[in-house]
N, CA, C and O atoms as a DFTB+ gen file, in Angstrom:
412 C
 N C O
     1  1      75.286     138.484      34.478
     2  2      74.670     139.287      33.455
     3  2      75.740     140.169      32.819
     4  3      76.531     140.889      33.430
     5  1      75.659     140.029      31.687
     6  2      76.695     140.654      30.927
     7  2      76.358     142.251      30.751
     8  3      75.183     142.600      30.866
     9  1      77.370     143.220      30.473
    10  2      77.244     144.198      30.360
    11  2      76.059     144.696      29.267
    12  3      75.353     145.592      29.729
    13  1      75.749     144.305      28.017
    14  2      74.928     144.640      26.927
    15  2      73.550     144.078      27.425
    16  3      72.508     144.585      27.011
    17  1      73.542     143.146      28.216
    18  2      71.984     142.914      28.891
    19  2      71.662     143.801      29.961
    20  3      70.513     144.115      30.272
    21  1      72.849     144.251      30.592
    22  2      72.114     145.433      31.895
    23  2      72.030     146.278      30.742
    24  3      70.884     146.598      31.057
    25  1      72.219     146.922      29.691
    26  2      72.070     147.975      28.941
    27  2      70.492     148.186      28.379
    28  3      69.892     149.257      28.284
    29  1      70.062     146.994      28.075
    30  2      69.285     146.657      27.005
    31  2      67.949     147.642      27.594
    32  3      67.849     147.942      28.784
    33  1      66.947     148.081      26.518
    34  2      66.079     149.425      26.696
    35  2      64.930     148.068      26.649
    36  3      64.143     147.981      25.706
    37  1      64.941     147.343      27.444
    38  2      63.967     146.614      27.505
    39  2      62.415     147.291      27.950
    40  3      62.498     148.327      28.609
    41  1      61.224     146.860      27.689
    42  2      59.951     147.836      28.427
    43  2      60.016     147.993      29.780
    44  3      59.624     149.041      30.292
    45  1      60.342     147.331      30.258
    46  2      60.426     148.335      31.992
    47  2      61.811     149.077      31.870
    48  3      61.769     150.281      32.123
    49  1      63.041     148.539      31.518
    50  2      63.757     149.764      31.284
    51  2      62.955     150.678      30.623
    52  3      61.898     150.370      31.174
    53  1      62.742     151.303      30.089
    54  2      61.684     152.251      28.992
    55  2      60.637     152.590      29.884
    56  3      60.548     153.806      30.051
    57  1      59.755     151.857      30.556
    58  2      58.657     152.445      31.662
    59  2      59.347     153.067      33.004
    60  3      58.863     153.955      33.706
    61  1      60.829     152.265      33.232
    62  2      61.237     152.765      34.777
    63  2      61.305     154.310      33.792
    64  3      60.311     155.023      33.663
    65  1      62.215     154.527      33.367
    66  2      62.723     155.122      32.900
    67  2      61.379     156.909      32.143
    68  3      61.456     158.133      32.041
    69  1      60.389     155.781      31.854
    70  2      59.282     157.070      31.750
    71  2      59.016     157.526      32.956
    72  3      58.433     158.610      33.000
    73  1      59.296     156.972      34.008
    74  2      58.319     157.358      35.487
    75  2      59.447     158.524      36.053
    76  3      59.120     159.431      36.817
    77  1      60.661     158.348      35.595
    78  2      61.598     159.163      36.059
    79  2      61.037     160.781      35.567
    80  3      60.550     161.643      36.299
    81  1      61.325     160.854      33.892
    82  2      60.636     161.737      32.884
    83  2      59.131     162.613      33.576
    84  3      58.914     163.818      33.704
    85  1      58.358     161.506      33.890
    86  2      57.202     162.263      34.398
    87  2      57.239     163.209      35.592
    88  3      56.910     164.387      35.732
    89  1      57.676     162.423      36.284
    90  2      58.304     162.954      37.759
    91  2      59.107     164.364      37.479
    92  3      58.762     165.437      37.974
    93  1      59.915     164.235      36.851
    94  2      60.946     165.449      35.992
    95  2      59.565     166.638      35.812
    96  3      59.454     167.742      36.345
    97  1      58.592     165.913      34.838
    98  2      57.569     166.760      34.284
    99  2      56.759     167.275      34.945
   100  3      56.111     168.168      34.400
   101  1      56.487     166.972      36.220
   102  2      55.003     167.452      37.298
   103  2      56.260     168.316      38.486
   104  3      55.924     169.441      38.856
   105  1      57.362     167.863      38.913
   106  2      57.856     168.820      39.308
   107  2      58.278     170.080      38.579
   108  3      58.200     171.178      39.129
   109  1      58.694     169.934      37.428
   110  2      58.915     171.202      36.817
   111  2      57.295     172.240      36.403
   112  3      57.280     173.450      36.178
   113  1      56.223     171.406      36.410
   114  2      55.339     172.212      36.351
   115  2      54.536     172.844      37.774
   116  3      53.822     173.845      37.829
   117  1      54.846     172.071      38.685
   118  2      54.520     172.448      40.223
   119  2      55.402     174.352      40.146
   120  3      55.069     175.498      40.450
   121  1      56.366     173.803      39.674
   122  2      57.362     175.083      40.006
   123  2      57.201     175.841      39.561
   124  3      57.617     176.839      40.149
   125  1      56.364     176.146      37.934
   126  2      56.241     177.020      36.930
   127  2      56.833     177.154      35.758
   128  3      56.574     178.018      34.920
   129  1      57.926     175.995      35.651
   130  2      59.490     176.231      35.384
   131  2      58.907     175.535      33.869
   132  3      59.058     174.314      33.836
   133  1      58.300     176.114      32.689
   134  2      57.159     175.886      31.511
   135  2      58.219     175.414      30.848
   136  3      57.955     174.371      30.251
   137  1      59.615     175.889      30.696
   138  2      60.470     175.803      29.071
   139  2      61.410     174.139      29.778
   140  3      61.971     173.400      28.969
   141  1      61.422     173.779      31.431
   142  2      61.743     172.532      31.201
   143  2      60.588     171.854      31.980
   144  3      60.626     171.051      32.912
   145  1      59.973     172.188      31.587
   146  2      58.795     171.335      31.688
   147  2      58.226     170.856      30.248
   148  3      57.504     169.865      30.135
   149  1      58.571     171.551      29.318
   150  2      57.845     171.094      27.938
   151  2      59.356     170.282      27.566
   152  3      59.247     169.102      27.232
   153  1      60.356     170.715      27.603
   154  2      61.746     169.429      27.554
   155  2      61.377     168.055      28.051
   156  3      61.571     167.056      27.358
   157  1      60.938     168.017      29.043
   158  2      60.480     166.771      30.043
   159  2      59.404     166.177      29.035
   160  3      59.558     165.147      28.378
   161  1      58.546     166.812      29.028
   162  2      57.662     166.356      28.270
   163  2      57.804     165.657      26.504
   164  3      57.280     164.770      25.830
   165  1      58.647     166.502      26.390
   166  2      59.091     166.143      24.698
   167  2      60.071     164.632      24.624
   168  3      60.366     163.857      23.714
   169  1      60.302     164.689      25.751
   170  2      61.714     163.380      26.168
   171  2      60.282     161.812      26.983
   172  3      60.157     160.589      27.049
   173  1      59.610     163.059      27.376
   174  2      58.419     161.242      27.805
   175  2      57.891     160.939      26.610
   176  3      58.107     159.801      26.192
   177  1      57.084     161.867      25.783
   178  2      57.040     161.482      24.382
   179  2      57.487     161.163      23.456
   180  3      57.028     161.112      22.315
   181  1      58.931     160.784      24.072
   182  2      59.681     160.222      22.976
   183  2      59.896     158.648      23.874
   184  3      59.750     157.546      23.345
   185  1      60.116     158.785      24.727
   186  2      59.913     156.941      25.224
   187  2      58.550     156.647      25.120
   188  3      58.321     155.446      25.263
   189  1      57.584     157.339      24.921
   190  2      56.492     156.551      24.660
   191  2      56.027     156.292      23.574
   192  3      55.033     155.567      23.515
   193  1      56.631     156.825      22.382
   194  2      56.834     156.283      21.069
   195  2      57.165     154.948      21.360
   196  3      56.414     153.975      21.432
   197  1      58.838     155.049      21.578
   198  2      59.828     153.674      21.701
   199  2      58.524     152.538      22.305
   200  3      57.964     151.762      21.530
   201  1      58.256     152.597      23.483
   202  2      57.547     151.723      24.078
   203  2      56.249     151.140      23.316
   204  3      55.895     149.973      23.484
   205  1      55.557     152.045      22.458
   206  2      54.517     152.010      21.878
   207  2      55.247     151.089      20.143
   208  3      54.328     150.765      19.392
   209  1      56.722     150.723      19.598
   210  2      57.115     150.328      18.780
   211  2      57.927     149.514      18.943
   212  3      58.666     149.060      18.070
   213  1      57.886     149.067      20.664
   214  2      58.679     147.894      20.542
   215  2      58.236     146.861      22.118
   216  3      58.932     145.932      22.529
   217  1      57.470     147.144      22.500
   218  2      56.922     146.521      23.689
   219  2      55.533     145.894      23.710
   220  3      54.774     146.112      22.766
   221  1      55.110     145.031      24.863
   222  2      53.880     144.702      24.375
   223  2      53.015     145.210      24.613
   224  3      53.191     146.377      24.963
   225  1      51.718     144.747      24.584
   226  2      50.276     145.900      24.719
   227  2      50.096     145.873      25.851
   228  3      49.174     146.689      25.837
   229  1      50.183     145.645      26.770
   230  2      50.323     145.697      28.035
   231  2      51.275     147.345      28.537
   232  3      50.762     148.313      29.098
   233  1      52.195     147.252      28.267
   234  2      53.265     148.645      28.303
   235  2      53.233     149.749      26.987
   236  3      53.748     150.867      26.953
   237  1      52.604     149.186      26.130
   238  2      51.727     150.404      25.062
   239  2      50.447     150.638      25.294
   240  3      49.833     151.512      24.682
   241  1      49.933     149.916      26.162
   242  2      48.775     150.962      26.489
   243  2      48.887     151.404      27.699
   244  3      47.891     152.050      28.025
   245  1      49.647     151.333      28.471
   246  2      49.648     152.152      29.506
   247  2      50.544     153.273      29.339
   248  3      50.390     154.374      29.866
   249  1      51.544     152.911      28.530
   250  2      52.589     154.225      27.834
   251  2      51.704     155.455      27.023
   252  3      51.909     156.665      27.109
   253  1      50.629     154.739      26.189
   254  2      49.859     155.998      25.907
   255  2      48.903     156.575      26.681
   256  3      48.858     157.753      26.328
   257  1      48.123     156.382      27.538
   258  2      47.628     156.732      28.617
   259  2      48.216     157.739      29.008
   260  3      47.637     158.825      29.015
   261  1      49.854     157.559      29.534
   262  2      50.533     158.555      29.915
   263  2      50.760     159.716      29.351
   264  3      50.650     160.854      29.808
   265  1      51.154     159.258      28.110
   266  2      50.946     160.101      26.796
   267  2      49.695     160.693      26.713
   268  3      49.837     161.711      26.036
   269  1      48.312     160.542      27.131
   270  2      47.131     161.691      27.173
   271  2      47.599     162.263      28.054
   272  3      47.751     163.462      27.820
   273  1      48.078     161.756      29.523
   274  2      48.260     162.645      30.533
   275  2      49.243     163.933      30.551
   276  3      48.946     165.091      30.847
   277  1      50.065     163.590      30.289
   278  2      51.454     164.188      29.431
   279  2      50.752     165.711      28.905
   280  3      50.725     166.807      29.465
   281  1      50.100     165.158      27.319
   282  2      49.171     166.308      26.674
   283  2      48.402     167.015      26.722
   284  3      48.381     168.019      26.010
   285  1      47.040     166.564      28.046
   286  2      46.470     167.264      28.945
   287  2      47.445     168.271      30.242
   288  3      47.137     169.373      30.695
   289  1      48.141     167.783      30.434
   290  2      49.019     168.766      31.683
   291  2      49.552     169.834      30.772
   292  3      49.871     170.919      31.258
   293  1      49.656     169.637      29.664
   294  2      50.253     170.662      29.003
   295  2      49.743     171.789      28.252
   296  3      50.245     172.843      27.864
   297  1      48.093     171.025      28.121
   298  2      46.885     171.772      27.516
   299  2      46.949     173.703      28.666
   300  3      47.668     174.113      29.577
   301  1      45.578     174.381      27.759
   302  2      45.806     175.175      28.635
   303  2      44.368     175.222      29.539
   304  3      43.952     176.190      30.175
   305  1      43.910     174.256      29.443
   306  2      42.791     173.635      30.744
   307  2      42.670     172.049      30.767
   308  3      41.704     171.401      30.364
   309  1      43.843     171.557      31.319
   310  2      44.083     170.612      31.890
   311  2      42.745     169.358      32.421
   312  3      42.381     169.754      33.529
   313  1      42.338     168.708      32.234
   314  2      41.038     167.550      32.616
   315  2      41.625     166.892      33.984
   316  3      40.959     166.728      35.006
   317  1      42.973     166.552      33.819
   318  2      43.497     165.036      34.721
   319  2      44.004     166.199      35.888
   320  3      44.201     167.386      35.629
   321  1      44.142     165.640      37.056
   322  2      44.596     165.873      37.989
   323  2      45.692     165.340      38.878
   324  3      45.533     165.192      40.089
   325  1      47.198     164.959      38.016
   326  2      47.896     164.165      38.687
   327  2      48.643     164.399      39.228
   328  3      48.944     165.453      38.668
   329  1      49.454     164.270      40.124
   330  2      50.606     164.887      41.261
   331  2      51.750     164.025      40.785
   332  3      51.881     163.039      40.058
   333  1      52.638     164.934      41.612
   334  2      54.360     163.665      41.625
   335  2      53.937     162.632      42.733
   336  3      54.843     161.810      42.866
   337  1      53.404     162.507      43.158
   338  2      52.837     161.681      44.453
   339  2      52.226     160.260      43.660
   340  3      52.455     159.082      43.932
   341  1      51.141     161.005      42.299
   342  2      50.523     159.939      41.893
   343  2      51.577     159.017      40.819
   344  3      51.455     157.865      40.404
   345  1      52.582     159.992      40.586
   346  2      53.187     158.937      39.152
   347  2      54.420     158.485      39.996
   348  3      55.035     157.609      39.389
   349  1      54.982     158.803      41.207
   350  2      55.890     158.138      41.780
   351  2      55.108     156.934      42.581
   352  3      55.942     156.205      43.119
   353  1      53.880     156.546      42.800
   354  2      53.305     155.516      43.188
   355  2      53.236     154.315      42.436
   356  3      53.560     153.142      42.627
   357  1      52.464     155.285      41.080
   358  2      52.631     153.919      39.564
   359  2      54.187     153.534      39.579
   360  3      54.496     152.395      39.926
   361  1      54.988     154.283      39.279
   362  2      56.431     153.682      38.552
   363  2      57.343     153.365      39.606
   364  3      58.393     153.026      39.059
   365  1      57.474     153.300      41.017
   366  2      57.959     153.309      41.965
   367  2      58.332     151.459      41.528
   368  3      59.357     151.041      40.990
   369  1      57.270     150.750      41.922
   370  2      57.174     149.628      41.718
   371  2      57.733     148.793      40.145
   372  3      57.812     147.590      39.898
   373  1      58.039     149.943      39.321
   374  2      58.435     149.266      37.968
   375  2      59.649     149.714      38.119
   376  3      60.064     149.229      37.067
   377  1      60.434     150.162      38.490
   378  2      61.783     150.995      39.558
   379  2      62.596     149.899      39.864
   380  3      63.710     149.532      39.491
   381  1      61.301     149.239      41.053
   382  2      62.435     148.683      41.636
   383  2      62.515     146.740      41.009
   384  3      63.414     145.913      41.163
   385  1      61.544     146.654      40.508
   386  2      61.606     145.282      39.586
   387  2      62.971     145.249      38.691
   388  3      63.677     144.291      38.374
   389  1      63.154     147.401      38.238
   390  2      64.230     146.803      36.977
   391  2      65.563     146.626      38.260
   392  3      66.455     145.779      38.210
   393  1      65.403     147.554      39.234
   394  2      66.850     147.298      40.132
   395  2      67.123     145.888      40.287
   396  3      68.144     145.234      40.076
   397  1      65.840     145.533      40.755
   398  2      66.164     144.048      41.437
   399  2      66.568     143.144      40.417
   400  3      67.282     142.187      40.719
   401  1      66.241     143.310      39.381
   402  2      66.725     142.022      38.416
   403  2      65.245     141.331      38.203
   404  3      65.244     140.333      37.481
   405  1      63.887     141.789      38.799
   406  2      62.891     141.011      38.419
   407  2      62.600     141.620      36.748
   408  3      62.703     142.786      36.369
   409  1      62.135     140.172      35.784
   410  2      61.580     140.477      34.965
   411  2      59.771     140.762      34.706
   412  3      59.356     141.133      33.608
């Protein structure tokens, strides 16, 4: 595999890569820590654009999903109830597909 294909922002690159972001985002809000916690947040909403304009519906609709979740955690009465526990469970597994080389 050539160097410009391990590069490539393919949708699980782009989903591993949101699960990192989220993770970023529920720990920084566990902590209180609001000004990088809305950074985190502004940076998942921006791969979930990407994902939502260049992936299939399969990884755009679960990218926006995230994207409610995202906007609700940030609301100032929150609906969803999700932990770093719950989004390192989802993306854990899309993690290690991109390590391994599975497509």
């Amino acid at each position: 595999m050539n160097q410009s294909t391990q590069n490539a922002r393919t949708p699980l690159f782009l989903m591993a890569n949101l699960g990192s972001e989220l993770t970023r985002f529920f720990r920084d809000k566990e902590k209180g820590e609001r000004e990088k916690m809305n950074q985190s947040a502004k940076r998942a909403l921006g791969i979930i654009d990407s994902l939502s304009a260049t992936s299939s519906a399969g990884y755009s609709r679960e990218a926006k999903i995230w994207g409610d979740v995202v906007k609700d955690a940030t609301s100032d009465s929150p609906q969803y109830h999700v932990s770093i526990k719950n989004v390192e469970g989802y993306f854990l597994p899309l993690a290690s597909r991109l390590l391994s080389g599975v497509k």
